[in-house]
C-alpha positions in Angstrom: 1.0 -53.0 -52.5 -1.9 -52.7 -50.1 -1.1 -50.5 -47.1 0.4 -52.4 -43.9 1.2 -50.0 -41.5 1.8 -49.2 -37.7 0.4 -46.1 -36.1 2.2 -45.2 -32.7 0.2 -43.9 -30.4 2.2 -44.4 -27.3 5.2 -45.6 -26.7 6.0 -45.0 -22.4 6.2 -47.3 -19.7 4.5 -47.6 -16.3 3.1 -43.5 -16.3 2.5 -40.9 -18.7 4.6 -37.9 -18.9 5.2 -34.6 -21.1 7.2 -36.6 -23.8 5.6 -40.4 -23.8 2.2 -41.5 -23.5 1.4 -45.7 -22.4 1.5 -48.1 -24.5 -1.3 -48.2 -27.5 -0.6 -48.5 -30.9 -2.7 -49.1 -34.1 -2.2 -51.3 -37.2 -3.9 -50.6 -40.4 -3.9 -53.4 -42.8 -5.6 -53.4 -46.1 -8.2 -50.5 -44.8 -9.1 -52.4 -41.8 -7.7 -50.7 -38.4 -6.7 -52.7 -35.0 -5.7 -50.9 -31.6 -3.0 -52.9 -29.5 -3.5 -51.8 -26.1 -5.2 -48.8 -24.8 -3.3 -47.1 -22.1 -4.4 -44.3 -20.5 -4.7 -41.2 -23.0 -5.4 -43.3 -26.1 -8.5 -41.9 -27.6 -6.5 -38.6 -27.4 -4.0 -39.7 -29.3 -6.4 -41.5 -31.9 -7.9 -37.3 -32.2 -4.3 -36.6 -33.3 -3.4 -38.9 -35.9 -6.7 -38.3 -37.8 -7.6 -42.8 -37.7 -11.3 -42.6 -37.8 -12.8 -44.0 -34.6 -15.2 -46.0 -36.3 -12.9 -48.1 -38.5 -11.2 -49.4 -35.4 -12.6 -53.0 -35.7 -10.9 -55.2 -32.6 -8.8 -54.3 -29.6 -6.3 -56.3 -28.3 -5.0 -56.1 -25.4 -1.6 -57.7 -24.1 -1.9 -57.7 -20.1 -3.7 -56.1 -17.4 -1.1 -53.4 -16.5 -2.9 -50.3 -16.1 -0.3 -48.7 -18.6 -1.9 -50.8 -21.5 -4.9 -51.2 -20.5 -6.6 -47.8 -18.6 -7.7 -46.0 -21.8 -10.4 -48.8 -22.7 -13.3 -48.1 -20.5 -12.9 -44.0 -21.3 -12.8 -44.9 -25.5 -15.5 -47.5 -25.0 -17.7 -44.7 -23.6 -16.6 -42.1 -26.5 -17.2 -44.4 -29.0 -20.8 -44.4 -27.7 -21.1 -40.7 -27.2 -20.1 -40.4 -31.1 -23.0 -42.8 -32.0 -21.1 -45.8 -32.7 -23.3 -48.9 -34.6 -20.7 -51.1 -35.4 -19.5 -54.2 -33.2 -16.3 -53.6 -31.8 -14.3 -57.3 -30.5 -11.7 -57.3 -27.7 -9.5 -59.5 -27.3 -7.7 -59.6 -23.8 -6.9 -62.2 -21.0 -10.2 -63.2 -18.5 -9.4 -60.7 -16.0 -10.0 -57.7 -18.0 -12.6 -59.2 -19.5 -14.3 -59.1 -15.8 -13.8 -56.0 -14.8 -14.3 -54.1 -17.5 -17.9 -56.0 -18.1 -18.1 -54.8 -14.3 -17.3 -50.8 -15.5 -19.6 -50.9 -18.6 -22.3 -51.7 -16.0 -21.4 -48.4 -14.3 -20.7 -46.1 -17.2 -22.0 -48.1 -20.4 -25.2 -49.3 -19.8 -26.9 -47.7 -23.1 -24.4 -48.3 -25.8 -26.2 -48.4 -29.2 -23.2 -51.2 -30.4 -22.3 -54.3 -29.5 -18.5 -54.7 -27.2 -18.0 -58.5 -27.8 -15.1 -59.8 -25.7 -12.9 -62.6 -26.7 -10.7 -64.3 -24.4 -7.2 -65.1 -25.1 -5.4 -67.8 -23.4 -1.4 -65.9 -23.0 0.4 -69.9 -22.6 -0.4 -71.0 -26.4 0.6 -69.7 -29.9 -3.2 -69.4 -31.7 -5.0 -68.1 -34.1 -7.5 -65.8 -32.7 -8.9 -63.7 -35.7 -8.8 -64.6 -39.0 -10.5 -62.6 -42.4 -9.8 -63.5 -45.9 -6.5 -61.3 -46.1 -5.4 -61.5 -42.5 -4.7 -63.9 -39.4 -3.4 -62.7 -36.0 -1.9 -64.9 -33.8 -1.1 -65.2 -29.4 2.9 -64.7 -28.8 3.0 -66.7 -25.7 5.3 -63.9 -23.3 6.8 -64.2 -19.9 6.2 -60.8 -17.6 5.1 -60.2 -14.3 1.3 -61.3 -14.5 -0.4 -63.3 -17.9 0.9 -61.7 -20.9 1.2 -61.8 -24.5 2.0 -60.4 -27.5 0.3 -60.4 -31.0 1.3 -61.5 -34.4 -0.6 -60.1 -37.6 0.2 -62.0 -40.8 -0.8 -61.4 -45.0 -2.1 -64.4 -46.3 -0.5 -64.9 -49.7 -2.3 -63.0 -52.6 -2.8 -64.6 -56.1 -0.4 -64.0 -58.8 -0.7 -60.3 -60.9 -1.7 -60.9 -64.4 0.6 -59.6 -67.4 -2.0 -57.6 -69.0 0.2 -56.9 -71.9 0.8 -60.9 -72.6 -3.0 -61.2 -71.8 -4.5 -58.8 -74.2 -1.8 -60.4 -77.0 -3.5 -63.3 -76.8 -7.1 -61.8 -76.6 -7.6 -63.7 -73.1 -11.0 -62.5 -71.7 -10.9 -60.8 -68.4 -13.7 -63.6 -67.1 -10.7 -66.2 -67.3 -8.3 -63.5 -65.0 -9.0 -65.8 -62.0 -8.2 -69.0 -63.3 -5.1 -68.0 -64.6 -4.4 -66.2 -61.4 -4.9 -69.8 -60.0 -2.5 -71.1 -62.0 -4.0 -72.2 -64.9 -2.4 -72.1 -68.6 -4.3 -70.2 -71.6 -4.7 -72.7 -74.8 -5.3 -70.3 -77.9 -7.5 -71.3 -80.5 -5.1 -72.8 -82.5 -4.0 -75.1 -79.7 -0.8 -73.2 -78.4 -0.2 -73.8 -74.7 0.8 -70.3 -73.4 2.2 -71.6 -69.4 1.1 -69.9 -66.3 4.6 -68.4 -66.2 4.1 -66.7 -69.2 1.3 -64.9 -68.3 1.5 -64.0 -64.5 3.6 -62.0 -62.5 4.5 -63.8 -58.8 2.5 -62.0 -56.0 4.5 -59.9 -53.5 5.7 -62.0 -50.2 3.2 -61.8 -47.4 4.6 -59.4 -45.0 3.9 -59.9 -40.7 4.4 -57.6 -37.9 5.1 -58.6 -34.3 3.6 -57.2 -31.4 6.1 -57.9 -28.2 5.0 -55.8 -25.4 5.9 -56.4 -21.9 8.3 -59.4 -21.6 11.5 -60.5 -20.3 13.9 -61.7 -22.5 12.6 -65.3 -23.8 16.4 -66.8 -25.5 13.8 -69.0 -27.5 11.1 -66.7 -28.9 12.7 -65.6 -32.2 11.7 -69.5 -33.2 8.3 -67.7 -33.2 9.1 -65.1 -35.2 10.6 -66.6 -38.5 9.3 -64.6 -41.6 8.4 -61.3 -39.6 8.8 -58.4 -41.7 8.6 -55.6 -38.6 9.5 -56.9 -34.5 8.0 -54.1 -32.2 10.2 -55.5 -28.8 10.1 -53.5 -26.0 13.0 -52.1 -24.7 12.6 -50.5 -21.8 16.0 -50.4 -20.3 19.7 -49.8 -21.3 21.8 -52.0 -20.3 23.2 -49.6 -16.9 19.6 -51.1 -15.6 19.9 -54.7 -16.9 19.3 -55.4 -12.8 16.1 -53.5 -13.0 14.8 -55.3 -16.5 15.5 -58.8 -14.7 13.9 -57.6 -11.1 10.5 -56.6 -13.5 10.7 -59.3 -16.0 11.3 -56.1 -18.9 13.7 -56.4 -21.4 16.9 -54.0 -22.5 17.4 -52.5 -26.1 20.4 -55.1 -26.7 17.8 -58.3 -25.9 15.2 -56.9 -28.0 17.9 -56.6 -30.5 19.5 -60.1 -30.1 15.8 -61.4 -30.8 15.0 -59.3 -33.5 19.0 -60.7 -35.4 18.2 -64.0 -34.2 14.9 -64.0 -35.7 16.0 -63.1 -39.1 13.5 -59.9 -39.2 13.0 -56.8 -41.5 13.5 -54.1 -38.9 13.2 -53.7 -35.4 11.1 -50.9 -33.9 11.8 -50.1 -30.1 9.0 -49.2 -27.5 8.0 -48.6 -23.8 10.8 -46.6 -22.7 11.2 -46.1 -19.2 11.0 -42.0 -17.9 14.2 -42.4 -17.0 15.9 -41.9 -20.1 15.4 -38.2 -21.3 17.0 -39.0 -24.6 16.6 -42.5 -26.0 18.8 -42.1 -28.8 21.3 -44.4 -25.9 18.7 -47.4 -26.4 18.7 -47.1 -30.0 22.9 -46.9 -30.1 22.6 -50.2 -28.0 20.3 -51.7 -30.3 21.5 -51.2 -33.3 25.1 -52.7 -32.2 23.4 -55.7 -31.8 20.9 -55.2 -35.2 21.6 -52.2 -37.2 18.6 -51.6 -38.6 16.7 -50.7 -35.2 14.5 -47.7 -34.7 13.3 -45.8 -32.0 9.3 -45.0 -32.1 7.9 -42.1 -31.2 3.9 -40.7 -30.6 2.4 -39.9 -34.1 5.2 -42.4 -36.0 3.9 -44.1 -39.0 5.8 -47.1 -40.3 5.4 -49.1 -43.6 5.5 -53.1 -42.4 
């Protein structure tokens, strides 16, 4: 299968500290890379886990909180500095959009690419970018200011030919797509060899969901039916489910409850609050709820 993976790059909330950087996080999907938030200390952390800079093709951006979103003017400028051609897209709510048009002015003005900025509208479920192998989608969330998340989705892939079957029956390699359409093969002496025969079924499109800062929603697993991998944050236990309802955050038990309610592959658990020294008490929490929960970590690579 074609690599689908997720590339933590930060996985605090609110500051940065010795052991968690904010938010910021990159998917790679079929060789194409997108960053999900930028908080402050991202293009450090890009440095670390080797993703080249210039394959990073869109931003998105969940919320103006100045944990996910203070890295982007710094990598914005670096991305110039390292000679940077390609047109990079972000995608973030109006208000961003504003001021950091405003702090290009300042520290951007001779980029030698194009920043083209795409506003998202946090209250609807959309489709914002879209490519032959790949659509990613608003997840409408409820925080403290305009948020949202981000769902990336495989489009299916045609069936895999059964070369063996294929070169029995002497099938050119020019009539590969139409079988992998679902056409039948008719030899020359007028046997019907069906589809079935011939074809393999294509693997299941796999999606990952991007849930950063949110209270718990009781009804936004309905949006997340067929997710492979839920990112949720979790950035309280429940000894501060006050605090995660005074902030509009979420504990490790919600973010599990969504993630069983939902019907998902695995559960990855994020923006920890400093607090916690050892977060191995979130991830106990969770996986009472969902047992396959996992805590992420800066430089974490997981398979979607």
């Amino acid at each position: 299968m074609e690599p689908f993976k997720v590339h933590i790059l930060g996985c605090g909330s609110a500051l940065p500290t010795l052991k968690h950087f904010p938010s910021a996080q990159v998917v790679e999907v079929r060789g194409k890379l997108f960053l999900l938030d930028c908080g402050e200390g991202t293009q450090i952390q890009l440095r670390r886990s080797r993703l080249r800079f210039t394959k990073i093709s869109a931003v998105f951006i969940s919320h103006v909180h100045g944990d996910h979103c203070f890295g982007l003017i710094g990598m914005l400028s670096t991305f110039g500095l390292l000679g940077r051609t390609a047109r990079l897209t972000v995608y973030a709510p109006v208000e961003l959009i504003e001021m950091t048009r405003r702090q290009m002015d300042l520290f951007c003005r001779d980029l030698d690419y194009e920043v083209e900025f795409c506003e998202v509208d946090t209250t609807r479920q959309q489709v914002v970018y879209e490519d032959r192998s790949l659509t990613v989608e608003t997840l409408p969330l409820e925080h403290r200011v305009k948020c949202c998340g981000y769902l990336f989705r495989e489009k299916p892939t045609m069936a895999h030919i059964r070369r063996d079957v294929a070169d029995f029956y002497g099938i050119p390699v020019s009539q590969f797509g139409n079988i992998k359409a679902g056409s039948d093969w008719t030899t020359d002496e007028g046997e019907v060899v069906p589809n079935s025969r011939l074809t393999m079924p294509a693997e299941p499109p796999r999606a990952y969901a991007y849930c950063s800062d949110t209270r718990y929603i009781p009804t936004l697993h309905e949006r997340l039916k067929g997710v492979t991998t839920l990112y949720h944050e979790s950035t309280y236990g429940e000894d501060n489910h006050q605090k995660a309802e005074k902030y509009n955050h979420s504990t490790a038990r919600e973010a599990a409850m969504v993630a069983r309610d939902a019907g998902v592959g695995q559960l990855l658990l994020g923006h920890y609050s400093s607090r916690y020294e050892d977060e191995r008490v979130l991830l106990r929490e969770a996986q009472a709820v969902f047992p396959n929960s996992r805590l992420t970590d800066e430089m974490a690579v997981f398979d979607v």
